[in-house]
Structure formats: structure tokens, C-alpha cells
Backbone as a chain_set.jsonl record, in Angstrom:
{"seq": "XXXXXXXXXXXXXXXXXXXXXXXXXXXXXXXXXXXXXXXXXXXXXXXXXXXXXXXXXXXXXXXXXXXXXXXXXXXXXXXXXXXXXXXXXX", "coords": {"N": [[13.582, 7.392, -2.464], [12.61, 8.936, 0.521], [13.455, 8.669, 3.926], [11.446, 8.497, 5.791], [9.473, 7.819, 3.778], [9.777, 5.635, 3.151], [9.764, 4.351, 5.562], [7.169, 4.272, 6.167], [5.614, 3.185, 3.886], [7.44, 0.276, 3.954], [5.789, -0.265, 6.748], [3.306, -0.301, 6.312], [3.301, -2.738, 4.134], [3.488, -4.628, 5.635], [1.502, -4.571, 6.925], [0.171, -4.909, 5.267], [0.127, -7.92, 4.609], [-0.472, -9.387, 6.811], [-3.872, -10.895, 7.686], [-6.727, -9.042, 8.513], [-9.275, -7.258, 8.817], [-8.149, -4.269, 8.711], [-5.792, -4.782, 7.296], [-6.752, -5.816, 4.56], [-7.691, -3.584, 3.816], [-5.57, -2.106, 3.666], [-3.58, -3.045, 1.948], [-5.528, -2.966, -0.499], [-5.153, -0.465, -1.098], [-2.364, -0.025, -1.802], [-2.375, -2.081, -3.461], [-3.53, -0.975, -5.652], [-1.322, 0.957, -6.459], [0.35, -0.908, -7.882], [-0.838, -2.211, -9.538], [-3.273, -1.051, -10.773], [-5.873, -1.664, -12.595], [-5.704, -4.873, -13.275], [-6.099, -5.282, -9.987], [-7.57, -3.383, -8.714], [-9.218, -0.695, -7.721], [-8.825, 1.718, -5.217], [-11.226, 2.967, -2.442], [-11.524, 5.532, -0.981], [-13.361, 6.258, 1.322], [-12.325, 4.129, 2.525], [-10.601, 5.057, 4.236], [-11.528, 5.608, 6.503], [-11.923, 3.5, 7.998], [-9.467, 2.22, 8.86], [-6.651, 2.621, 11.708], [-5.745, 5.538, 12.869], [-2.692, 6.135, 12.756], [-2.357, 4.12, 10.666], [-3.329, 5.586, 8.511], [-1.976, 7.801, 8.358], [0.334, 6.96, 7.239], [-0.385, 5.814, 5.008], [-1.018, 8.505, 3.631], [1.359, 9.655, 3.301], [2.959, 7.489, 1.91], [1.06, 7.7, -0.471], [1.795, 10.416, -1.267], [4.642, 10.248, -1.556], [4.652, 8.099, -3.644], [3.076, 10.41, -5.981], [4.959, 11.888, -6.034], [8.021, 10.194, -7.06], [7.221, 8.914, -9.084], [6.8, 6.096, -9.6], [6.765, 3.077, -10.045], [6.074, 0.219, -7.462], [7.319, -1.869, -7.918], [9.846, -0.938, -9.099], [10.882, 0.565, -7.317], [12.317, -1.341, -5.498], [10.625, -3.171, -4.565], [9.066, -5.186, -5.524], [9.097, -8.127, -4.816], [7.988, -8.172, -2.127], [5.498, -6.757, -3.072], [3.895, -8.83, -5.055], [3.947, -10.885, -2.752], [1.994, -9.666, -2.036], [-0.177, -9.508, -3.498], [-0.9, -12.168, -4.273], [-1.79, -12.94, -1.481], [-4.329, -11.986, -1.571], [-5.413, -10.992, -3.7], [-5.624, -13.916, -5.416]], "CA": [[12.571, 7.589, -1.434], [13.225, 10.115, 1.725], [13.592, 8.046, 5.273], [10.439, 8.614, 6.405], [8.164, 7.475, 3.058], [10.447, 4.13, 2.923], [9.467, 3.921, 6.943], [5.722, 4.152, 5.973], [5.756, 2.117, 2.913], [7.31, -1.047, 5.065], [4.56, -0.451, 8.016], [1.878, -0.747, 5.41], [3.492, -3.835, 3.406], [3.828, -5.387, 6.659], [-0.038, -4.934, 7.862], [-1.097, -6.029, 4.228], [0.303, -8.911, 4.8], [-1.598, -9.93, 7.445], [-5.364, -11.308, 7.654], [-7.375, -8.301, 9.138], [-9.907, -6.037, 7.702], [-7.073, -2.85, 7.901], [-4.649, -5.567, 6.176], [-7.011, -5.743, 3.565], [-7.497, -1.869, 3.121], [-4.342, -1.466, 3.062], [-3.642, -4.395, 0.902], [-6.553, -2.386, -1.114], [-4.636, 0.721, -1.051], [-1.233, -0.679, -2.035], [-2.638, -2.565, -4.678], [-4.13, 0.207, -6.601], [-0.818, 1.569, -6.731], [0.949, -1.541, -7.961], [-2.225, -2.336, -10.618], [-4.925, -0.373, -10.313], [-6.636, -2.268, -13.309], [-6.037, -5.81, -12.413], [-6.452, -5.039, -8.706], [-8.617, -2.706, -8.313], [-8.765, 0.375, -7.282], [-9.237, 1.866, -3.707], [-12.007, 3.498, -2.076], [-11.044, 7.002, 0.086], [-14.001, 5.63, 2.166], [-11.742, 2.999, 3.31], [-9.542, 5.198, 5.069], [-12.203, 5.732, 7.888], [-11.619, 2.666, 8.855], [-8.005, 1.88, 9.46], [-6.11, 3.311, 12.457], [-4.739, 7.156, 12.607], [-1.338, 6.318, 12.322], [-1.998, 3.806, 9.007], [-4.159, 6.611, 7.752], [-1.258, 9.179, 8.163], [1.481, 5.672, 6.562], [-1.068, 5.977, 3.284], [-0.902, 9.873, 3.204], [2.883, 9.848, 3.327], [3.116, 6.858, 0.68], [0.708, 8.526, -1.76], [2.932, 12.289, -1.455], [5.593, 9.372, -2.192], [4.031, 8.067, -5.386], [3.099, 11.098, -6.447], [6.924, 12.635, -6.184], [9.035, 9.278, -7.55], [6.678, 8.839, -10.099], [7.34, 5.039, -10.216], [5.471, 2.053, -9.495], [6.897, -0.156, -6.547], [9.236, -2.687, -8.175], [10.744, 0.048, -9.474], [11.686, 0.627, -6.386], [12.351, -2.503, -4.765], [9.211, -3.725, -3.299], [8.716, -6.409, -6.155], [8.373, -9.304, -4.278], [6.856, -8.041, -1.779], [3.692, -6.593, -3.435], [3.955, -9.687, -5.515], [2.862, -11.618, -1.846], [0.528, -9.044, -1.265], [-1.252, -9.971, -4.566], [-1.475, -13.473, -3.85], [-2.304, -13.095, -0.075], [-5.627, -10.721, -1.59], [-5.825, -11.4, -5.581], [-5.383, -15.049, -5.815]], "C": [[13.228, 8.207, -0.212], [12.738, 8.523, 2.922], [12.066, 7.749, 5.381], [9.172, 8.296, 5.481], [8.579, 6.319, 2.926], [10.194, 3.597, 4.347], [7.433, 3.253, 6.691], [5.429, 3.097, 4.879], [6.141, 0.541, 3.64], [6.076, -1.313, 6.062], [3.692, -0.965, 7.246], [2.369, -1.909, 4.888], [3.28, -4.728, 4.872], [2.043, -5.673, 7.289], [-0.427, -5.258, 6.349], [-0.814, -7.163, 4.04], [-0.201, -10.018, 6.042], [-3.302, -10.142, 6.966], [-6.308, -10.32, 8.432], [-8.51, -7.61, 7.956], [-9.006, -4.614, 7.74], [-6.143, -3.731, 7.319], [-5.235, -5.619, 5.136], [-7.093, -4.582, 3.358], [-6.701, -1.791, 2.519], [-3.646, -2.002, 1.915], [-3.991, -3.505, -0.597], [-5.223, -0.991, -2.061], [-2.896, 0.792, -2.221], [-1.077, -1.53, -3.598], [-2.989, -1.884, -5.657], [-3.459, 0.784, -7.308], [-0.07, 0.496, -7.484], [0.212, -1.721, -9.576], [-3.251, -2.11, -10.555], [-6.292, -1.193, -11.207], [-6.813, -3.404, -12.877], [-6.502, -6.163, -11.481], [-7.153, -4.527, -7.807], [-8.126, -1.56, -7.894], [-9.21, 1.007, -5.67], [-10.314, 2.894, -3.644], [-11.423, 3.969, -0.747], [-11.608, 6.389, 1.25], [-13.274, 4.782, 3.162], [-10.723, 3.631, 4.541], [-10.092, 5.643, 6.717], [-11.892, 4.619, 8.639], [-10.286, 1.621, 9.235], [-7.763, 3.227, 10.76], [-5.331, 4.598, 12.409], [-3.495, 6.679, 11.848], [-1.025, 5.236, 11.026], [-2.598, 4.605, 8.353], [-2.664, 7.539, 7.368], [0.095, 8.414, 7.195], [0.752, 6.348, 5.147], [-1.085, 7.209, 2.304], [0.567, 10.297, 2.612], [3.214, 9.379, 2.244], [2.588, 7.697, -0.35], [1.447, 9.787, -2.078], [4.095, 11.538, -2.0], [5.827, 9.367, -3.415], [3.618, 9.072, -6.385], [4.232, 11.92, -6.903], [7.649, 11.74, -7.04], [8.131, 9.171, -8.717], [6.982, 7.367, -10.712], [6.655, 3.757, -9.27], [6.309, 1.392, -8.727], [7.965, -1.236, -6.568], [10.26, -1.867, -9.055], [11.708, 0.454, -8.344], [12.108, 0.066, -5.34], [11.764, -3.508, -4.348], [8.547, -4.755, -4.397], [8.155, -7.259, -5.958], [7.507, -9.113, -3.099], [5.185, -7.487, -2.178], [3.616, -7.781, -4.027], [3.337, -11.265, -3.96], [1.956, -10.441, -1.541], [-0.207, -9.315, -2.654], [-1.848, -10.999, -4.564], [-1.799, -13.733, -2.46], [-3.873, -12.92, -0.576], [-6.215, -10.85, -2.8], [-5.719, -12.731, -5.805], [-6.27, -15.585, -6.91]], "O": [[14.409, 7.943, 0.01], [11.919, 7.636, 2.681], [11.623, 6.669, 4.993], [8.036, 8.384, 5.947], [7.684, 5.604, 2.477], [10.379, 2.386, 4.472], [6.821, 2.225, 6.983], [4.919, 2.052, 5.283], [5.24, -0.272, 3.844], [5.496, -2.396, 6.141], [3.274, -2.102, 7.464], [1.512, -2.683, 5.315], [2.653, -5.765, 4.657], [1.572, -6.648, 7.875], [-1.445, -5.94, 6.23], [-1.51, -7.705, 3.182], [-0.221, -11.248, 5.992], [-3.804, -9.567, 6.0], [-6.866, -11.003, 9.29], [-8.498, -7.533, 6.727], [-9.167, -3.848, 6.79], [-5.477, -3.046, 6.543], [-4.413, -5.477, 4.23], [-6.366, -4.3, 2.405], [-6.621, -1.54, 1.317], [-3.193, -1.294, 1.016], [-3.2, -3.338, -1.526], [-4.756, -0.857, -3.192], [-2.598, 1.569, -3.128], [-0.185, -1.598, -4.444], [-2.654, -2.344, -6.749], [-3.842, 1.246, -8.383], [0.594, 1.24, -8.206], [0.778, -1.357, -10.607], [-4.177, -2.878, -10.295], [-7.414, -1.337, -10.722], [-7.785, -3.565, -12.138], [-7.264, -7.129, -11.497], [-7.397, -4.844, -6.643], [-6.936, -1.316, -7.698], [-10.136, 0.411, -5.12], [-10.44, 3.676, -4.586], [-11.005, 3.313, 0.207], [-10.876, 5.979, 2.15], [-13.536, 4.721, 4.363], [-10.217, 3.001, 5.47], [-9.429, 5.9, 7.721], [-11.608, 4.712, 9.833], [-10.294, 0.517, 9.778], [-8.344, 4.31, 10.832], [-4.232, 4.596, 11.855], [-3.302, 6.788, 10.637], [0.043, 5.252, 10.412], [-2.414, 4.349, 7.164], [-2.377, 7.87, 6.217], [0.802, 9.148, 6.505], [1.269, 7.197, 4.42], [-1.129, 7.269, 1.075], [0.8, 11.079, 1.69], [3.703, 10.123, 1.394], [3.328, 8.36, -1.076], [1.645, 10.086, -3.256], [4.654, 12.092, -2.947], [6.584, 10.006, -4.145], [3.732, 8.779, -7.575], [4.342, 12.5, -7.983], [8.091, 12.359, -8.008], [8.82, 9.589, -9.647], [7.316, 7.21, -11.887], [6.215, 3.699, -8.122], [7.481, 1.677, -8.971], [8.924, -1.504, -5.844], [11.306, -2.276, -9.558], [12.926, 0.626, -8.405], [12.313, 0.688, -4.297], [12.226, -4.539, -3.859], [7.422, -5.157, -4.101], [7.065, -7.556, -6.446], [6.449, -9.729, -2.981], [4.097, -7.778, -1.68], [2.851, -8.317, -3.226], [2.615, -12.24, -4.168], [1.161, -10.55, -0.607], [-1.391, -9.177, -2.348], [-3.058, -11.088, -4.769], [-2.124, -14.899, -2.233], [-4.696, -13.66, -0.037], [-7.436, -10.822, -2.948], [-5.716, -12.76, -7.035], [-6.084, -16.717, -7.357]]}, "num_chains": 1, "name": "protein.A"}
């Protein structure tokens, strides 16, 4: 991962770990990519309503995911999506 999609990737784990409605988006968002079946999948819609600069975090991640081609305990982030499943999927 380049600097700057491993910067964005943390910001977002970090607000879906909170209790908000953009913690759940993003949560949303995050999850989709982790298990889109189990978890669901995200709605674009959603990105109206988070803040610019997690809008532009989600844009960055997805150009991410689309490049590494590898789901996120692949690339470290194990346990953390693993509490963002049970914060949101329980």
C-alpha cells in the first residue's frame, strides 16, 4: 500500500469504530470490502452523507483495493475489521 492509501484506510477504520451515523457508513463501506456477502454491500448513496474529506478517505481506499487486489487481512487490518464486524454485524 502507497503512504497515502495506508493514511486513509486508518482514518476510516478509526471512524468505523465509533457510534455515529458516518461510523456506520463507513463501517458500511469497509465492510463490503472485507465481505460483501455476509456484510452487505454498500450503497454510493451513502457517500452524500459523510464528510468531504471521508468521502475523498473512501475514494483513495477503493483506487487502493482496486490496485492490491487483496482483501484487508491480507494486508494487515485483520483484527481490526474483525472489531468493525462485531461493533456493526453482531
Amino acid at each position: 500500500m502507497k503512504f497515502e492509501e495506508e493514511a486513509a484506510l486508518n482514518r476510516l477504520v478509526a471512524i468505523a469504530r465509533n457510534d455515529t451515523g458516518q461510523s456506520r457508513r463507513v463501517a458500511g463501506f469497509l465492510l463490503a470490502w472485507w465481505n460483501a456477502d455476509d456484510c452487505g454491500g454498500f450503497n454510493l448513496a451513502d457517500l452524500w452523507s459523510v464528510d468531504t474529506s471521508i468521502t475523498e478517505d473512501m475514494v483513495t481506499v477503493f483506487g487502493c483495493i482496486a490496485r492490491v487486489r487483496s482483501y484487508p487481512d491480507a494486508l494487515g487490518y485483520g483484527e481490526q475489521f474483525k472489531s468493525i464486524v462485531s461493533g456493526w454485524r453482531p
